[in-house]
GUPA-81400 format. One line per 4 residues: number of its first residue (from 1); for each residue x, z, y of C-alpha. Coordinates in nm, 4 decimals. Layout:
BEGIN
NUM) X/Z/Y ~ ...
//
This chain:
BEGIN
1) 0.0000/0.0000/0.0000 ~ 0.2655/0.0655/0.2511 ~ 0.4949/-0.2352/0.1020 ~ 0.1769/-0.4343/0.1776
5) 0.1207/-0.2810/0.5689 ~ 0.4915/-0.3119/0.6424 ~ 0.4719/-0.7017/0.5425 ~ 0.1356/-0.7717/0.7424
9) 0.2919/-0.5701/1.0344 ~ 0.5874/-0.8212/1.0026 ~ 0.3618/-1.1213/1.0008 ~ 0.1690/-0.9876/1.3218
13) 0.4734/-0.9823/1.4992 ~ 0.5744/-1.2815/1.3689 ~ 0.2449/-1.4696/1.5202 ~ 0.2752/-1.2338/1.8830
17) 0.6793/-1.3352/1.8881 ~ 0.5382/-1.7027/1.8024 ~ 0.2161/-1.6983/2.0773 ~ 0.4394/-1.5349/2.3713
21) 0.6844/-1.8455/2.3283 ~ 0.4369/-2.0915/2.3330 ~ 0.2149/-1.9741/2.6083 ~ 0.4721/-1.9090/2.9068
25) 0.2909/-1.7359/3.2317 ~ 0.2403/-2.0234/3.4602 ~ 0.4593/-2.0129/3.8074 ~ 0.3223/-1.8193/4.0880
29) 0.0672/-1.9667/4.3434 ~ 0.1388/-1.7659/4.6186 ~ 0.4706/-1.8825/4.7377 ~ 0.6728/-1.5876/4.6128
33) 0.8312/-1.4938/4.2470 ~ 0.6685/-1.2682/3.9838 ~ 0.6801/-0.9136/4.0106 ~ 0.6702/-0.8132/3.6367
37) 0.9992/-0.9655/3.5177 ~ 1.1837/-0.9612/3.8695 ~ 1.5272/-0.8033/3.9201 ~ 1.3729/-0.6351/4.2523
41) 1.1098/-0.4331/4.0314 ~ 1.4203/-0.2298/3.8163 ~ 1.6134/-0.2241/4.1389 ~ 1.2840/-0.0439/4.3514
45) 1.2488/0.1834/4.0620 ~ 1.5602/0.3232/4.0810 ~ 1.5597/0.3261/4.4761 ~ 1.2593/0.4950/4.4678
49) 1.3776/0.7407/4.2155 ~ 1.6871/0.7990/4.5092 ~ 1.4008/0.8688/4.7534 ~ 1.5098/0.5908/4.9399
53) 1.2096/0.4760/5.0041 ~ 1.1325/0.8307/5.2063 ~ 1.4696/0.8034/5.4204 ~ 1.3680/0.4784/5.5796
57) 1.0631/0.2741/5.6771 ~ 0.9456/-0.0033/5.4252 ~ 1.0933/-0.2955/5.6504 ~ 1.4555/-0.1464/5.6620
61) 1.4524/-0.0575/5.2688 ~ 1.3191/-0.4298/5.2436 ~ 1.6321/-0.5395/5.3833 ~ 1.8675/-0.3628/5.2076
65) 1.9018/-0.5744/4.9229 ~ 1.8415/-0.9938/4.8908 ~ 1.6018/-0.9665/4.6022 ~ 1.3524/-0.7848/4.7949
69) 1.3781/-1.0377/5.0381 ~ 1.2282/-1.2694/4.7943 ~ 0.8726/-1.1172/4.8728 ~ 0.6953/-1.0727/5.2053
73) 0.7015/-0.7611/5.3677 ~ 0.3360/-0.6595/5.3432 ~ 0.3413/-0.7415/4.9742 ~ 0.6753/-0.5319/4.9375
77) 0.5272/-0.2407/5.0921 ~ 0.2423/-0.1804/4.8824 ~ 0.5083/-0.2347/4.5763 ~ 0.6967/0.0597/4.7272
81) 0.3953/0.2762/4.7483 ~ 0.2460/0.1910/4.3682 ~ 0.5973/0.2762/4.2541 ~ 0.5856/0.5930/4.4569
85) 0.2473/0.6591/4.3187 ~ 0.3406/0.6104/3.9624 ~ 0.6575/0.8202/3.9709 ~ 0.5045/1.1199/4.1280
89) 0.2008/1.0671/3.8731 ~ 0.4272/1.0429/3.5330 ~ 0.5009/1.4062/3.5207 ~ 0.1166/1.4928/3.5056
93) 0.0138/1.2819/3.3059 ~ 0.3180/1.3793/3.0767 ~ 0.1792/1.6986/3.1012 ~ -0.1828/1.5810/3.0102
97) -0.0402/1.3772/2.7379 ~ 0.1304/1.6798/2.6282 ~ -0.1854/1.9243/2.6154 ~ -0.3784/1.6630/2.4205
101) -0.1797/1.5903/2.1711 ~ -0.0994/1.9627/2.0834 ~ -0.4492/2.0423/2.0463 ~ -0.5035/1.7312/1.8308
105) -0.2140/1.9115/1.6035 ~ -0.3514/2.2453/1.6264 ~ -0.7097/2.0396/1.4792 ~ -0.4608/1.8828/1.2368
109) -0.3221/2.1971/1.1030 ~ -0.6759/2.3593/1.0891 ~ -0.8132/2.0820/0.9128 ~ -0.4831/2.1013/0.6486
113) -0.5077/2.4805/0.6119 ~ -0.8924/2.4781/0.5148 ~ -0.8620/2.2259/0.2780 ~ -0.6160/2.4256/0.0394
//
């Protein structure tokens, strides 16, 4: 039974490796690259993470490297706050995360205990 999951799991991946190289995400419409697989997304995360993005304004940040440049400033901006916003939201819902899945193994343990 697990021989036989472990092979179909192979095959899925198999057919999503397979789909994502035939179906490559069309080129942007607006006039400005991709955010999802740019450089500048890895390189806000981390300046972020430096607080960087407190220290100066959005436009001076924007200019401090040649791959943000790549996007307009408006569109920038509001990349600088949703990475904000997801940084200072990871260690709650860590936390959440956390607290659920303890009580799901306290269940777990319950459930194992009253069936001996």
């Amino acid at each position: 039974a697990i021989a036989a999951e472990k092979m179909l799991a192979k095959e899925d991946d198999a057919k999503a490796l397979k789909h994502i190289r035939n179906n490559k995400r069309s080129e942007p419409r607006r006039g400005y690259p991709s955010w999802h697989d740019h450089a500048a997304k890895e390189l806000l995360e981390d300046d972020v993470f430096r607080n960087l993005h407190e220290q100066m304004p959005p436009r001076e940040l924007w200019k401090t490297r040649p791959e943000y440049m790549e996007f307009p400033k408006d569109v920038f901006r509001s990349h600088i706050n949703n990475e904000a916003n997801k940084q200072r939201s990871a260690k709650y819902w860590a936390y959440k995360r956390n607290i659920h899945g303890m009580k799901r193994y306290l269940e777990d343990l319950e459930r194992r205990s009253n069936k001996n």
